[in-house]
LUMMI-680594 format. One record per residue (C-alpha): y, z, x; chain. Coordinates in Angstrom, 2 decimals, decimal comma, padded with zeros to 5 digits, always signed. Example, Ala and Ser with C-alpha at 12.3 -4.5 7.8 and 13.67 -1.06 7.14 Angstrom:
<atom Y="-004,50" Z="+007,80" X="+012,30" chain="A"/>
<atom Y="-001,06" Z="+007,14" X="+013,67" chain="A"/>
END
This chain:
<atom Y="+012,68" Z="+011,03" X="+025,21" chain="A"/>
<atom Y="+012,65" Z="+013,44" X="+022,15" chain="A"/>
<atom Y="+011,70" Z="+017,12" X="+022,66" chain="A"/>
<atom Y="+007,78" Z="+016,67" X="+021,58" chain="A"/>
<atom Y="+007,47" Z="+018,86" X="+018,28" chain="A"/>
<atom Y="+004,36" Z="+021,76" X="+018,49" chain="A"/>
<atom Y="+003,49" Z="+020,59" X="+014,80" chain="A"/>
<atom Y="+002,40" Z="+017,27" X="+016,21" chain="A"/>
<atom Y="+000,59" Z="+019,05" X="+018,84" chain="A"/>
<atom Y="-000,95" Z="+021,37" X="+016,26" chain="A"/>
<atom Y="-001,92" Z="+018,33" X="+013,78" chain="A"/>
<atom Y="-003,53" Z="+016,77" X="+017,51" chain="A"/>
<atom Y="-005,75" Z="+019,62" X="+017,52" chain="A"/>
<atom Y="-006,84" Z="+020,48" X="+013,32" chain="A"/>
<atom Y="-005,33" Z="+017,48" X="+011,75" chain="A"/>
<atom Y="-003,22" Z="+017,04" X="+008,32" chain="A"/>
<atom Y="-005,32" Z="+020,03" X="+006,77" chain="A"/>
<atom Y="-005,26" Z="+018,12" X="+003,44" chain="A"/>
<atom Y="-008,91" Z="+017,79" X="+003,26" chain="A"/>
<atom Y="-011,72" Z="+020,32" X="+003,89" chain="A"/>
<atom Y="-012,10" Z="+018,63" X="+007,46" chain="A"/>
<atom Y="-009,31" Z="+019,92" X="+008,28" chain="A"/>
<atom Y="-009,43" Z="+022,28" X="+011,87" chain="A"/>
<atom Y="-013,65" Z="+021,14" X="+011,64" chain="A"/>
<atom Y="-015,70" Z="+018,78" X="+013,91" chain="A"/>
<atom Y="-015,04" Z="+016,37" X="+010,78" chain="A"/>
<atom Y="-012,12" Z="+016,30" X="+011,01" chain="A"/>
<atom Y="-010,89" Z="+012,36" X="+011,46" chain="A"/>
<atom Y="-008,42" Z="+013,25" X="+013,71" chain="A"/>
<atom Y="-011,03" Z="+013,88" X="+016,35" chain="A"/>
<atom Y="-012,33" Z="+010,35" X="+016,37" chain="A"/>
<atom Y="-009,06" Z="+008,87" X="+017,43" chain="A"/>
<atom Y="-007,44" Z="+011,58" X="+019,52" chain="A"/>
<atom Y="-006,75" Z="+009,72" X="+022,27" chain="A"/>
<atom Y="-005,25" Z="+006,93" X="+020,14" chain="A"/>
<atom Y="-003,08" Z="+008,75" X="+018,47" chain="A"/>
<atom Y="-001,84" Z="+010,40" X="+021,39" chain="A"/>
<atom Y="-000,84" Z="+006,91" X="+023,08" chain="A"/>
<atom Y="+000,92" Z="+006,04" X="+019,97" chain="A"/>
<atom Y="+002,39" Z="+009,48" X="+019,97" chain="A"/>
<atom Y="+003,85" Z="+008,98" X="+023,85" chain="A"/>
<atom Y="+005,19" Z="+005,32" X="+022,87" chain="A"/>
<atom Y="+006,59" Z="+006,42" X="+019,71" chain="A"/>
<atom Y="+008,64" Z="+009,45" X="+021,14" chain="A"/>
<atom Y="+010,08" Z="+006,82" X="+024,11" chain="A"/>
<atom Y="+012,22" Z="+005,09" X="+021,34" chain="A"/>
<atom Y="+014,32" Z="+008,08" X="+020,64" chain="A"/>
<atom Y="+013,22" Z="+008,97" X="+016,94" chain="A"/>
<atom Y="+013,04" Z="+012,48" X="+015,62" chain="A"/>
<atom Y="+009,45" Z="+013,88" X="+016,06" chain="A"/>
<atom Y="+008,62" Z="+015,67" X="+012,31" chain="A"/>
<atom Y="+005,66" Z="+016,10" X="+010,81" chain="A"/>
<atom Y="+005,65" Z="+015,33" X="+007,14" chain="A"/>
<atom Y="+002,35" Z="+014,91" X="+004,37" chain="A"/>
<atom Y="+000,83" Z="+016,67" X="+007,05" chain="A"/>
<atom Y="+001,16" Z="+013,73" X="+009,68" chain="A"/>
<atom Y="+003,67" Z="+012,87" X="+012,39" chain="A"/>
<atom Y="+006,51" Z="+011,11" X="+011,05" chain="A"/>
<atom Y="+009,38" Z="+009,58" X="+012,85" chain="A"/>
<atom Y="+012,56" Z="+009,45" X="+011,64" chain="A"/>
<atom Y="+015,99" Z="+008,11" X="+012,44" chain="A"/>
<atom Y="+019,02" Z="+010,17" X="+010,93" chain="A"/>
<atom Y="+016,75" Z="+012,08" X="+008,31" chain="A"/>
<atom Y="+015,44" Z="+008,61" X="+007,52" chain="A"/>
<atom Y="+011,57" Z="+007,79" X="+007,70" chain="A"/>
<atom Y="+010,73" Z="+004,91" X="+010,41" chain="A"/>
<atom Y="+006,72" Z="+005,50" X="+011,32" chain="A"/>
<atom Y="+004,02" Z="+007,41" X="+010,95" chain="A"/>
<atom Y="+001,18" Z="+007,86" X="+012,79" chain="A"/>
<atom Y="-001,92" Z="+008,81" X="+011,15" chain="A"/>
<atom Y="-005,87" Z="+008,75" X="+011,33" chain="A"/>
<atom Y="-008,46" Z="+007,39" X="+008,79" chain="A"/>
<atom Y="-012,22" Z="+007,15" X="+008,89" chain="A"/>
<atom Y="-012,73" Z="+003,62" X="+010,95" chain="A"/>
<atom Y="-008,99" Z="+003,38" X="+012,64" chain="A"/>
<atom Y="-005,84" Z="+004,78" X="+013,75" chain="A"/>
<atom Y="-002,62" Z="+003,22" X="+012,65" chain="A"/>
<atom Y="+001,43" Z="+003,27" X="+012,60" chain="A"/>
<atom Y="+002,77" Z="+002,99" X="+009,34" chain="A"/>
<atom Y="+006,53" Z="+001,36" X="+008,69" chain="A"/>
<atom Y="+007,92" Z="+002,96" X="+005,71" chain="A"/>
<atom Y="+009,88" Z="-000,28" X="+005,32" chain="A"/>
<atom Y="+007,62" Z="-002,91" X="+007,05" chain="A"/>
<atom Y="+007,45" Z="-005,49" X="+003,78" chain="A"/>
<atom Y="+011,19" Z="-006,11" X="+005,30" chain="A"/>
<atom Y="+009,88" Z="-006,96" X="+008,89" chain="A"/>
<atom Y="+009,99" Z="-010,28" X="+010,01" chain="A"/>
<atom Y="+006,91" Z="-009,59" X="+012,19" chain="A"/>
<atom Y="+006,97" Z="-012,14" X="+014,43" chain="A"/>
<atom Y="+003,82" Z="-011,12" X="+015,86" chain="A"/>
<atom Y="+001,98" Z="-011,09" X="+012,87" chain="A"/>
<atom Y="+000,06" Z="-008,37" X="+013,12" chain="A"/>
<atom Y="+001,48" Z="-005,91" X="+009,80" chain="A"/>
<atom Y="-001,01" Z="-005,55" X="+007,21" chain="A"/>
<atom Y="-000,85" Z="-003,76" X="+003,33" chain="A"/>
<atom Y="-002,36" Z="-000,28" X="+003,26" chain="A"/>
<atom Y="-003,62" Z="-001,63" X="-000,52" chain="A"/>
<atom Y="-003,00" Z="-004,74" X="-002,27" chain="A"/>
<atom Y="-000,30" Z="-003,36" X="-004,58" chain="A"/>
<atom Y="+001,86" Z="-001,78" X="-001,42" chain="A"/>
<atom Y="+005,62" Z="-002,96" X="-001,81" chain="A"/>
<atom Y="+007,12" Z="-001,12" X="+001,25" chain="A"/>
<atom Y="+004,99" Z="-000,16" X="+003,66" chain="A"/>
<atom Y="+002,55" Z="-002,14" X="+006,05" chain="A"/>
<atom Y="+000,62" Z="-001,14" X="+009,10" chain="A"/>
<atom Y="-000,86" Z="-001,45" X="+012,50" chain="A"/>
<atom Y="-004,21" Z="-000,96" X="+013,11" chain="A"/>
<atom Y="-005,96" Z="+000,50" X="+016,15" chain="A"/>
<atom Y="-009,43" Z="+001,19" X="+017,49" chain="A"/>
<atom Y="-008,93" Z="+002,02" X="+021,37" chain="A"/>
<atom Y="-005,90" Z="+002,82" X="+023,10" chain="A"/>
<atom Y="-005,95" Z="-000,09" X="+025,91" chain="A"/>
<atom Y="-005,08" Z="-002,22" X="+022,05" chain="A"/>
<atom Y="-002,61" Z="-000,09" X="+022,46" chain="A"/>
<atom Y="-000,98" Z="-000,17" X="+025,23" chain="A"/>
<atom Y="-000,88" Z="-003,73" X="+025,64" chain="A"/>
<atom Y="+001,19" Z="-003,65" X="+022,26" chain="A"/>
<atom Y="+003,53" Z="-001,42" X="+023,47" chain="A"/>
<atom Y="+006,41" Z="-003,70" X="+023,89" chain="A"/>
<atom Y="+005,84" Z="-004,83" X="+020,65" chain="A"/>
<atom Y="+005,49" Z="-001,53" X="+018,94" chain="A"/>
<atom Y="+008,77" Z="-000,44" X="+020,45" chain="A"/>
<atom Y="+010,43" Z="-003,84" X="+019,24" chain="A"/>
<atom Y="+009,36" Z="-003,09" X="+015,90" chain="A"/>
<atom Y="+010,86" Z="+000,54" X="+015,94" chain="A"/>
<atom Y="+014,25" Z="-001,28" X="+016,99" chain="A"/>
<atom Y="+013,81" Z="-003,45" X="+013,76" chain="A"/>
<atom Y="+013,01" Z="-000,64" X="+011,60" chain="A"/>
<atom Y="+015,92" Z="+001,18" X="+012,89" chain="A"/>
<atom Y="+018,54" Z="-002,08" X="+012,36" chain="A"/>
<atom Y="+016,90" Z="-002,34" X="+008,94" chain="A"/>
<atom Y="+017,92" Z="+001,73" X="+008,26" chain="A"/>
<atom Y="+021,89" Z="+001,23" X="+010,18" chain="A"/>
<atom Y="+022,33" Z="-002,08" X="+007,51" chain="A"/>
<atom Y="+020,86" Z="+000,24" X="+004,58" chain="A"/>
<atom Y="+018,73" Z="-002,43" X="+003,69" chain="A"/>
<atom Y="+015,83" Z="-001,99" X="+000,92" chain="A"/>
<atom Y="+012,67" Z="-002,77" X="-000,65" chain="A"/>
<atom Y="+013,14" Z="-004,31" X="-003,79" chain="A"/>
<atom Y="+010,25" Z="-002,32" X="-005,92" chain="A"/>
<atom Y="+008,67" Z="-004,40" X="-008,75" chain="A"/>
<atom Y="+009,07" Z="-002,02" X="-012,43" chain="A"/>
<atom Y="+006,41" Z="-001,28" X="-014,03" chain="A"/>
<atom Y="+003,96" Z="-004,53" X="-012,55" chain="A"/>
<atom Y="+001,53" Z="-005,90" X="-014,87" chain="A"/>
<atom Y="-001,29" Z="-004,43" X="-014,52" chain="A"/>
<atom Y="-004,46" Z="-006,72" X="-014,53" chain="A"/>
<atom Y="-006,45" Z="-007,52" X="-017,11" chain="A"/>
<atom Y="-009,97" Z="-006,12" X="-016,93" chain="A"/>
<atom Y="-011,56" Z="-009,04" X="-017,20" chain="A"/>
<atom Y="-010,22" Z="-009,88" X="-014,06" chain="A"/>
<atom Y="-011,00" Z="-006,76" X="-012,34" chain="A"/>
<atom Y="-014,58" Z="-007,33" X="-013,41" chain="A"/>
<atom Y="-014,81" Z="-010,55" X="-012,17" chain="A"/>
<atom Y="-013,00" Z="-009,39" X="-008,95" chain="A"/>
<atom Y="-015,54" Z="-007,12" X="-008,24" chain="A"/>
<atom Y="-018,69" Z="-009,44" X="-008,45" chain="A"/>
<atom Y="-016,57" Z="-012,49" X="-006,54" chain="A"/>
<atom Y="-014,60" Z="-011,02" X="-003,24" chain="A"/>
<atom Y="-013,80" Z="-014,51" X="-002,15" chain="A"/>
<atom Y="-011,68" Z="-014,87" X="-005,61" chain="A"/>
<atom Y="-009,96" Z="-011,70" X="-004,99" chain="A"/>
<atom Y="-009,53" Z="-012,00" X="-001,70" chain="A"/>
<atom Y="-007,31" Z="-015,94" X="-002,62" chain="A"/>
<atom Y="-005,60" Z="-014,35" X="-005,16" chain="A"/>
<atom Y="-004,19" Z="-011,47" X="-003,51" chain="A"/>
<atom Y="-003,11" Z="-013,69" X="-000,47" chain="A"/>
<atom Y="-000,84" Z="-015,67" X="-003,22" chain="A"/>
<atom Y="+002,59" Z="-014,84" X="-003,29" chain="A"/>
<atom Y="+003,42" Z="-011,78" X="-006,03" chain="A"/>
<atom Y="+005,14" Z="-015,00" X="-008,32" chain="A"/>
<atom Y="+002,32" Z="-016,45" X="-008,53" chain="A"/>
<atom Y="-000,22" Z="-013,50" X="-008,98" chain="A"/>
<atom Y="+002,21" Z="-012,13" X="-011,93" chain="A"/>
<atom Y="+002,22" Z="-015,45" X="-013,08" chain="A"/>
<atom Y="-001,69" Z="-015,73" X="-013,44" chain="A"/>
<atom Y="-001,81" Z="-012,00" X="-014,72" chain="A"/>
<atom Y="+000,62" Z="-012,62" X="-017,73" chain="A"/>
<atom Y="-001,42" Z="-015,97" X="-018,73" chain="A"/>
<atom Y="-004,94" Z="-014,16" X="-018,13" chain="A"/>
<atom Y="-003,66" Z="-011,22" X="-020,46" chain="A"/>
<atom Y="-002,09" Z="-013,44" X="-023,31" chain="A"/>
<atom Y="-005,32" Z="-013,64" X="-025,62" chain="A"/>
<atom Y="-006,50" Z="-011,26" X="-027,77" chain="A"/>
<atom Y="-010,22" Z="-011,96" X="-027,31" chain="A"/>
<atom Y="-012,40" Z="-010,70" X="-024,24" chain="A"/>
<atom Y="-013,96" Z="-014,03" X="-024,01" chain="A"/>
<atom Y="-010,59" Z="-016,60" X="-024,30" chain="A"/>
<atom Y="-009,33" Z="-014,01" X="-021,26" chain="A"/>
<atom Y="-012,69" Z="-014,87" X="-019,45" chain="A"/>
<atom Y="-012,37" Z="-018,18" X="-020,09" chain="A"/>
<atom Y="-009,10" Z="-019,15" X="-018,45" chain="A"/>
<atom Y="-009,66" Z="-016,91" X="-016,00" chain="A"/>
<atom Y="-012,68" Z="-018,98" X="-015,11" chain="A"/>
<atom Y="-010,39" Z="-022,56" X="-015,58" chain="A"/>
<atom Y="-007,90" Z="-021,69" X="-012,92" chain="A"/>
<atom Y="-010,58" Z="-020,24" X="-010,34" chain="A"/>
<atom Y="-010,66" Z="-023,30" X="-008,33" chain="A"/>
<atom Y="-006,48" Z="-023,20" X="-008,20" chain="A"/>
<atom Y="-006,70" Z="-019,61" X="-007,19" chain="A"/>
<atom Y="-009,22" Z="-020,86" X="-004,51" chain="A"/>
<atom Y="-006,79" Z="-023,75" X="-003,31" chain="A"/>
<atom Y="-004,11" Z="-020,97" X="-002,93" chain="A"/>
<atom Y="-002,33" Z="-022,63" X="-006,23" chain="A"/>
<atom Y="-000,14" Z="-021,03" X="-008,40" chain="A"/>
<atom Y="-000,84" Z="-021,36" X="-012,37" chain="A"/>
<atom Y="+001,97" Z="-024,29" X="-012,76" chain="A"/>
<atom Y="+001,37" Z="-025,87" X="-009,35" chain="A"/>
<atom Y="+000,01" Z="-029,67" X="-009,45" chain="A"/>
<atom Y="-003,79" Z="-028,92" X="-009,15" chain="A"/>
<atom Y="-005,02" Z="-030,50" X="-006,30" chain="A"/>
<atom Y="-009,23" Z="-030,09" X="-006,46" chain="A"/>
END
């Protein structure tokens, strides 16, 4: 086990200090304490590095980010800095965001979740490690397309929508964005956006055979 670093033990006790919860009753850090202190003691049995870095424990593997632990408002949660490259066979890594390329997470709301994943957790810090020894990388996406705001608009009043078309591969989603940006007018944009709702909704993408 790794020498347990007193910055860890200090960000235990006021958290990241980023915010103006920091070191306060507020502070999120208090509301999974003893969370992050299981993930903490399972974390530091793999042999990483204890650091703290952004102000939250990170664990790295010859100077090279693996996990980090941190707190937010309704869970606590290990983050892989390279988790889009995990085969997670347990299927349980989600995106931070919907435009994360890299990282994905684990999320946590009582520490017996925990502990019965601690196998796991440790299997994944073993794959995260063989993933940093074969310097393999995350292939970023330049300069993405950014949506159309038509789309966002319409994403906003219809969650079920958005919620089918971000669970589309990133193919199809670019392929959708380019067509849905193509015209010149608001209203054309609405209107194939509108014509290829049910496809989105089937979990098609823009070329596939439509099948409603």
């Amino acid at each position: 086990m790794e020498r347990m670093n007193p910055k860890v033990d200090k960000y235990l006790i006021d958290g990241c200090m980023r915010c103006k919860f920091g070191a306060t009753p507020e502070c999120k850090v208090n509301n999974w304490r003893v969370e992050l202190e299981t993930l903490r003691q399972i974390v530091s049995e793999t042999g990483l590095t204890e650091e703290v870095k952004w102000g939250v424990p990170c664990y790295t593997f010859d100077n090279k980010n693996i996990v980090i632990i941190s707190a937010f408002k309704e869970f606590a949660c290990l983050s892989f800095i390279k988790g889009a490259l995990f085969t997670d066979k347990e299927k349980i890594l989600l995106k931070p965001g919907e435009s994360s390329q890299s990282a994905r997470i684990i999320k946590y709301t009582n520490p017996e979740q925990i502990i019965e994943q601690a196998e796991i957790i440790k299997s994944y810090i073993l794959e995260a490690v063989a993933l940093e020894k074969s310097n393999q990388k995350v292939e970023f996406r330049k300069n993405p397309e950014p949506l159309p705001e038509e789309l966002e608009e319409i994403f906003s009043n219809d969650l079920k929508l958005k919620k089918a078309f971000y669970t589309l591969t990133q193919g199809r989603q670019r392929g959708y964005i380019i067509y849905f940006s193509q015209p010149k007018q608001s209203q054309s944009r609405y209107n194939r956006i509108e014509k290829y709702r049910q496809k989105i909704l089937n979990g098609e993408g823009l070329n596939d055979e439509y099948s409603g």
